[in-house]
C-alpha positions in Angstrom: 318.8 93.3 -15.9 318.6 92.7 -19.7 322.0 92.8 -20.4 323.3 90.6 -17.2 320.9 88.0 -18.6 322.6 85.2 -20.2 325.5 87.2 -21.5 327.4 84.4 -22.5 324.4 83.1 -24.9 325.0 84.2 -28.5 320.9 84.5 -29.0 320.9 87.0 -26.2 323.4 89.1 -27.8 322.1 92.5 -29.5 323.6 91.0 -32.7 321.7 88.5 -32.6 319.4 87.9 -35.2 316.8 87.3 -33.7 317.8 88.9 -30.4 316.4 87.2 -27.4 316.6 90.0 -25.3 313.7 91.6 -27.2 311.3 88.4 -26.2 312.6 88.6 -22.6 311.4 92.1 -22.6 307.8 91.5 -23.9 307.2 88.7 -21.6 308.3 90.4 -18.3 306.4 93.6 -19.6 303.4 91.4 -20.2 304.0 89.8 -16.9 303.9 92.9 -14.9 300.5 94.2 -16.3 299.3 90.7 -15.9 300.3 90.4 -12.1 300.7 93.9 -10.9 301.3 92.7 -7.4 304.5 90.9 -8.1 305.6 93.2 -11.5 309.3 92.4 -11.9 311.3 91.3 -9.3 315.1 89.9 -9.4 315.6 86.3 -10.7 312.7 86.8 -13.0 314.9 87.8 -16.1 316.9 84.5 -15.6 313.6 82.0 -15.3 311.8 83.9 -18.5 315.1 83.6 -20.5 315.6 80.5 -20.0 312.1 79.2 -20.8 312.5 81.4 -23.5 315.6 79.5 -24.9 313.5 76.1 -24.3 310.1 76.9 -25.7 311.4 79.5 -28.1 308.2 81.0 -28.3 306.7 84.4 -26.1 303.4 83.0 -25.1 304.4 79.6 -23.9 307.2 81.4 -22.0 304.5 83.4 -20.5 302.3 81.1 -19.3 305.1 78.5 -17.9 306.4 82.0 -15.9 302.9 82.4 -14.7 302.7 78.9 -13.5 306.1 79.0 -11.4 305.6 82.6 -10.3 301.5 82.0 -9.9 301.5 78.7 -8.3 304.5 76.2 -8.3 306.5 78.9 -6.3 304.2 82.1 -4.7 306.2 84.9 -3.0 309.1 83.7 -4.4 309.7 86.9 -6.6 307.2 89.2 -4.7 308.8 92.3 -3.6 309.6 91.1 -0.2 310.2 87.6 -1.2 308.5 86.3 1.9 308.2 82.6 0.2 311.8 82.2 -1.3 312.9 83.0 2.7 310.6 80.4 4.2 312.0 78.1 1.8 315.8 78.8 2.7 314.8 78.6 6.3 312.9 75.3 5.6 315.7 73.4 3.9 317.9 74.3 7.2 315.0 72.6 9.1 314.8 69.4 6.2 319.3 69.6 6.9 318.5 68.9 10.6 316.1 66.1 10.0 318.1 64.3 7.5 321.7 65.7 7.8 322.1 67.2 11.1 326.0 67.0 11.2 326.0 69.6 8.4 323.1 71.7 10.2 325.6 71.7 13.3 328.6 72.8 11.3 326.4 75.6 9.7 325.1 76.7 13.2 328.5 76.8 14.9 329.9 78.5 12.8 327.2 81.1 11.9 326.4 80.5 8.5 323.2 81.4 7.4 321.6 79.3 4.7 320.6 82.2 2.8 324.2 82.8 2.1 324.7 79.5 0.6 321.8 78.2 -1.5 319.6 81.7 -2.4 320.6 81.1 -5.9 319.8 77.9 -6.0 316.4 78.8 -4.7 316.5 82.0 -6.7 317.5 80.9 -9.8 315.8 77.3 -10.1 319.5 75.6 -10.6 320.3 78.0 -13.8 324.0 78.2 -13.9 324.2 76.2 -11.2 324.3 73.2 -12.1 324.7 72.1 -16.0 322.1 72.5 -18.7 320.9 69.0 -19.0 320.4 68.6 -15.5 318.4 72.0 -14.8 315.9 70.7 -18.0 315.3 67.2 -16.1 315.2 69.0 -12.8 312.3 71.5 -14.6 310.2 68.9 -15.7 309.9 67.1 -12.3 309.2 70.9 -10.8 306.1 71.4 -13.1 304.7 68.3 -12.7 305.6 67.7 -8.8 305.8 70.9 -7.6 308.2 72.7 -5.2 309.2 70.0 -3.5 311.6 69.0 -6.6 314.0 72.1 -5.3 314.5 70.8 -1.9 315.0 67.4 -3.0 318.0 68.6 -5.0 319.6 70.7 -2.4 319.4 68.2 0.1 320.7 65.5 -2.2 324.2 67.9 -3.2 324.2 68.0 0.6 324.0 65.0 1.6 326.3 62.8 -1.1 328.6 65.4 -0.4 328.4 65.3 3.4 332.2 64.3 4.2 333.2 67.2 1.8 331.4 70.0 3.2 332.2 68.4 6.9 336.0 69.0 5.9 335.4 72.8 6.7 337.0 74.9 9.1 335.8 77.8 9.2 333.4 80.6 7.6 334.8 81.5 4.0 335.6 77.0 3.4 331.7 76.4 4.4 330.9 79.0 1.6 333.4 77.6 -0.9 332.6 74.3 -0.2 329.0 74.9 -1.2 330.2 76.4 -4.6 332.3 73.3 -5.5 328.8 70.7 -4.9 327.3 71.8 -7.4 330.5 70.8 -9.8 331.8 67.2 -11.4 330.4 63.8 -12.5 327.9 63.6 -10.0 325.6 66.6 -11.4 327.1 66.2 -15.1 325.4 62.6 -15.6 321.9 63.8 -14.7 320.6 60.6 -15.7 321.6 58.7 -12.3 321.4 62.0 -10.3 317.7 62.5 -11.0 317.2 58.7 -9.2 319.2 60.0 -6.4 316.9 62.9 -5.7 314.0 60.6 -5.4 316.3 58.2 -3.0 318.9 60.1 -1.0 316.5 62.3 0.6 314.3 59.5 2.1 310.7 60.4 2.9 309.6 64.2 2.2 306.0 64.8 2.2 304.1 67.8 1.1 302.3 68.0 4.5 305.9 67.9 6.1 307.2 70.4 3.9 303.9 73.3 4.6 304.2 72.6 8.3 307.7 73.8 8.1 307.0 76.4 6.2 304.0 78.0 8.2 306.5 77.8 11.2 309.2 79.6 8.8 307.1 82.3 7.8 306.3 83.0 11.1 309.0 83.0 12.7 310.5 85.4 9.6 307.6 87.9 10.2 308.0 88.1 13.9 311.4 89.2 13.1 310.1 92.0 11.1 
């Protein structure tokens, strides 16, 4: 995964001087001896790069991954990923509440959220939406928690109800999904960060952890 990480990025090239890649490495080694349960696990490479690029420094990176991983986000990157899942599963049940004509258009049509927003979930926004964006969308994630990433996905989907709505069939749902996370509305993150806090109404923690206990039991039952 070292070379699919940020290939584009001239300080994670090997001719870079220095090369990022060699930081990434020493902070996912140091993260797997310091939480053997988890060790590496996909999407890892992408979160420690990029707070790598922010903090430009190893042991900050370290102990911002061992926040996210530790406590902001648990079972996200865990082998079987049991918390990044409930979370997927969640957000279809926040869709119902507050956008249910989408939720029907997903559920007739057989679309299963996981095919449309794991990298969001996955990747935290990066390369998903632009750079600016993801950095003011991070800072309300470590100081509000999880909660920040479902505000997001449910404010793409609802400004851009009418859009997705517009889909026929299998394949447009997916491509619709791509082309939300596009254009003025995410590039000026300025007026998009008040949306998040406003489009998606009321969203309590207490609402969100009820959902997800039903989520992750409902996934587990299904082996």
């Amino acid at each position: 995964d070292m070379n699919r990480t940020f290939p584009d990025n001239v300080k994670f090239r090997k001719t870079a001087d220095p090369c990022l890649q060699h930081a990434l490495y020493n902070v996912l080694v140091a993260y797997g001896h310091h939480n053997k349960a988890v060790g590496y696990c996909q999407g890892m490479n992408f979160i420690a790069g990029y707070l790598i690029l922010i903090t430009k420094n190893e042991e900050e990176s370290f102990w911002l991954l061992d926040a996210l991983i530790g406590r902001i986000l648990p079972d996200y990157y865990s082998p079987a990923m049991l918390g990044l899942k409930t979370d997927q599963e969640v957000l279809g049940e926040l869709v119902k509440m507050k956008v249910p004509a989408v939720a029907e258009l997903m559920e007739r049509h057989g679309v299963m959220w996981t095919l449309v927003v794991s990298r969001w979930f996955i990747c935290l926004f990066i390369d998903i939406l632009p750079v600016e964006t993801v950095l003011r969308i991070w800072d309300c994630l470590f100081y509000e928690g999880s909660k920040i990433i479902f505000r997001v996905a449910l404010t793409l989907i609802k400004q851009n109800q009418a859009f997705i709505l517009e889909a026929t069939n299998f394949p447009d749902i997916c491509e619709k999904f791509k082309q939300i996370t596009k254009g003025t509305f995410v590039t000026e993150c300025h007026s998009f960060m008040q949306k998040i806090f406003t489009d998606p109404g009321s969203l309590s923690m207490a609402t969100i952890n009820k959902l997800r206990e039903t989520c992750r039991e409902k996934l587990l039952s299904q082996g």
